[in-house]
N, C-alpha and C positions, 0 to 999 in steps of 0.2 A: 377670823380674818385670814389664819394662814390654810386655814381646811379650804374654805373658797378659791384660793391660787390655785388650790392643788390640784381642787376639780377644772378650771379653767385652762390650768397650763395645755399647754400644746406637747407634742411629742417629737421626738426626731425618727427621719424614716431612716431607721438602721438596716431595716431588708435592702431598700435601696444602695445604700451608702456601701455597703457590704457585696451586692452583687457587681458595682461598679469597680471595685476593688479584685472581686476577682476574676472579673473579665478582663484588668487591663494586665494583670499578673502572667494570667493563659496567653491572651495576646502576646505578650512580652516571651514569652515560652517559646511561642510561634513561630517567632521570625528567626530562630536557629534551623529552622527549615532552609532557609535562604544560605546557610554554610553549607550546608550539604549538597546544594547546589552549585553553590561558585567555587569549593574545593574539596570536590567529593574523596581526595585521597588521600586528606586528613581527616574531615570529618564523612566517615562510614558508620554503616551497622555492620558489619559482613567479621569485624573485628572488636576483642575487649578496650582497645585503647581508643578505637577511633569512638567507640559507645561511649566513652568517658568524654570527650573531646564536646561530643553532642548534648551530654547532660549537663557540662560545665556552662556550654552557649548556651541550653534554655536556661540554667539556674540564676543566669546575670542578667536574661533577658525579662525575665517575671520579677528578679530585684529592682533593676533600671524602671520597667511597669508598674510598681508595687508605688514606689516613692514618686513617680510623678503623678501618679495621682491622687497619691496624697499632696502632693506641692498644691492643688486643681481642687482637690475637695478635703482640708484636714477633719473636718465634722462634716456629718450629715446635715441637711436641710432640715428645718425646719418643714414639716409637713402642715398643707392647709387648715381644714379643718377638725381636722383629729383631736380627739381628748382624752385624755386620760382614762383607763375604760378598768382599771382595778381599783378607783377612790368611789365612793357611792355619792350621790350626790344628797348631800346635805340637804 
C-alpha cells in the first residue's frame, strides 16, 4: 500500500520554485541601479567607498527580493502531472 503512494505521488517543481527565487533576488540587485542615478555622488564606481555604498543597496535589494517572494511562494507548486520517476513501478 505504501509502495503504490510512492509510485503515485506527484513532485514539487523545485527548478521552478528555485528560479523564481532567483530572479526576484537579481531583480532585487537591480534596482540599486536607480541610487546611482538619483545620487550619483554617493553612490559611484569611480571610488572604494562609493563601490561599497552600491554593494550594500544591491545586498538589501536581493534581501527585501529574496523574502518577498518567499512571503508569494514559501513551497513550490505542486507540479501536474509529474511522478515520481526513481520508485519503479510495482
Amino acid at each position: 500500500m505504501e509502495f503504490q503512494a510512492l509510485t503515485t505521488a506527484k513532485v514539487m517543481d523545485w527548478r521552478g520554485w528555485f528560479y523564481g527565487l532567483s530572479h526576484a533576488a537579481i531583480a532585487g540587485a537591480a534596482n540599486s541601479v536607480t541610487g546611482i542615478i538619483t545620487a550619483p555622488d554617493r553612490f559611484n564606481l569611480s571610488s572604494w567607498n562609493g563601490f561599497e555604498h552600491v554593494l550594500a543597496m544591491a545586498g538589501v535589494g536581493a534581501f527585501v527580493g529574496f523574502w518577498i517572494y518567499l512571503k508569494q511562494a514559501p513551497l513550490p507548486e505542486w507540479s501536474g502531472d509529474d511522478r515520481r520517476k526513481d520508485v519503479p513501478n510495482g
